[in-house]
N, C-alpha and C positions, 0 to 999 in steps of 0.2 A: 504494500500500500504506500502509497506518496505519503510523506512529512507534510508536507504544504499543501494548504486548504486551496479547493478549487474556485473561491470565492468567498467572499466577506459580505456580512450584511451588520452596516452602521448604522445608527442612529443617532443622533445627537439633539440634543436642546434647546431652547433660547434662555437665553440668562434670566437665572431666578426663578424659573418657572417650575421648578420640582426640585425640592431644596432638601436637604435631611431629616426626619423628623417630620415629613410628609405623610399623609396618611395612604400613599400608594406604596411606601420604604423606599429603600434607597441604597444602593452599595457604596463605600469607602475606601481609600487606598489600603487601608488593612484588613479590609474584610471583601474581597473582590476576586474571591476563585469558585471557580463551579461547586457549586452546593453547599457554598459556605450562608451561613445566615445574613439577612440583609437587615438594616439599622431600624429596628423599632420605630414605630410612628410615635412619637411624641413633640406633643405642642411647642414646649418651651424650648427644645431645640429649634426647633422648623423657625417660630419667634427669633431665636440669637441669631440662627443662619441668615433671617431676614434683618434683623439689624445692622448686620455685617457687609449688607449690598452698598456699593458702591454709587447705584442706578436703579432706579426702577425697575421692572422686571421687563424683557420684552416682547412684546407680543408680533407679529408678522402680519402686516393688511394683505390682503389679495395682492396686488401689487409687488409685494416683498417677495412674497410667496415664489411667481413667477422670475422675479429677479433671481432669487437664490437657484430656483430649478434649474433656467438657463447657463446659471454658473457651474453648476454641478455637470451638465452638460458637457459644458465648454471644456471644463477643467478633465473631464474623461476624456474627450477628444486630443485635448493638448496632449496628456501624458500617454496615448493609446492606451486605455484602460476599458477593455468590455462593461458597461453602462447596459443593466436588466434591465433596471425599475429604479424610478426616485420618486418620493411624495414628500412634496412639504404640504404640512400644515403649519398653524396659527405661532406652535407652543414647538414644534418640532420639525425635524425631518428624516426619513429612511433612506434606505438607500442599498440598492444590492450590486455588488460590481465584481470584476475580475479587475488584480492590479499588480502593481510590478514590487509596489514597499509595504513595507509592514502594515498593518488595518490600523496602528494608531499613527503613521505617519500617512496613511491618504486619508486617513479622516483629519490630520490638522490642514491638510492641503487644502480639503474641499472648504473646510470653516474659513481658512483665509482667503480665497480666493471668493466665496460669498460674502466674505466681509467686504472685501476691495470692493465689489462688483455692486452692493447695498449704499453704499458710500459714494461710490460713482453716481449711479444712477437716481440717487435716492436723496437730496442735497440737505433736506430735513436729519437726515442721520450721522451727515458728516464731522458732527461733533460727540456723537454717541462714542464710550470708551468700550462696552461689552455686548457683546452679541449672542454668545454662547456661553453655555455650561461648560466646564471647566473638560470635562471629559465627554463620555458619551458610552455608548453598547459597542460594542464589536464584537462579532462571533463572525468563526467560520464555517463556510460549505465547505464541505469536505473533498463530496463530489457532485457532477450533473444531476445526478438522480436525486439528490436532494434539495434541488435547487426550489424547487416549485413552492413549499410551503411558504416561504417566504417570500416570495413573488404574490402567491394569491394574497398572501396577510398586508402586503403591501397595496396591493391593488385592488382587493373586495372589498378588505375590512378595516378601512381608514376613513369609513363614509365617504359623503359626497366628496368626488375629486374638488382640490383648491388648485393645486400644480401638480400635478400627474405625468411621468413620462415610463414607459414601459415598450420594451421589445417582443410586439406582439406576436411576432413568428416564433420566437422564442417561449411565451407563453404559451400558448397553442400547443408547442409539439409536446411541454412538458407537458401539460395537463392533457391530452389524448396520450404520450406515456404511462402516465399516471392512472386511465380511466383502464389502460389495456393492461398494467399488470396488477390491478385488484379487479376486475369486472370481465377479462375475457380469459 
């Protein structure tokens, strides 16, 4: 079997917007390995963490949205990086790719290159200091075959699209894979 994952699928945040101590939890640089416990929900943290914002929190208009997708885009294209599927929404964004550096050096890639790209375009944010959460998800595919789950979580079950990009030949073939080896 291959060492290196056949693809990554990231996720990342906008600043502030799910902080420690959140009542969805939350993982920490010390506590951030597969099936280790994730940070209790409690108020008075979530509270200190929100103290401790520099900014407001930020939230993405439609607009933003679009901007960021584009850049995410872009930024696949520049580096030749297979680009599945990307959904931003309001508070976040996904993102499933093939890529040449590590998942947490293309995910600082894509967060700066949407920062540039929100700034450019976006002249109202040009003074904004924080865009993103400090970190993010990153997991890897392993292989093809498992690519799909994450594709359809991306692209079904994010509700209504805001920024939506997906390679729908590629969707397709997996999910007719998918229907042929549990159904036929």
């Amino acid at each position: 079997m291959n060492k290196d994952p056949f693809a990554y699928f990231i996720t990342f945040r906008t600043y502030g917007t799910w902080l420690h101590g959140d009542l969805r939890s939350s993982a920490s640089r010390q506590n951030n390995q597969f099936n280790t416990h994730m940070i209790t929900p409690w108020e008075p943290l979530r509270d200190a963490m929100r103290a401790q914002m520099n900014e407001d929190e930020f939230i993405l208009h439609e607009t933003h949205c679009k901007t960021v997708l584009q850049s995410l885009i872009h930024t696949c294209q520049y580096n030749h990086w297979k680009l599945y599927a990307a959904h931003v929404r309001t508070n976040h964004a996904h993102v499933v790719l093939e890529s040449t550096m590590t998942k947490e050096k293309t995910m600082a890639k894509l967060k700066c290159h949407a920062t540039k790209d929100l700034k450019k375009y976006h002249p109202e944010l040009k003074n904004r200091e924080h865009f993103w959460s400090r970190h993010g998800s990153t997991k890897n595919i392993w292989a093809p075959e498992t690519l799909f789950p994450a594709l359809y979580y991306i692209i079904k079950q994010q509700g209504s699209p805001i920024a939506l990009f997906y390679d729908a030949k590629q969707y397709d073939l997996q999910a007719e894979m998918l229907y042929e080896a549990y159904f036929l």
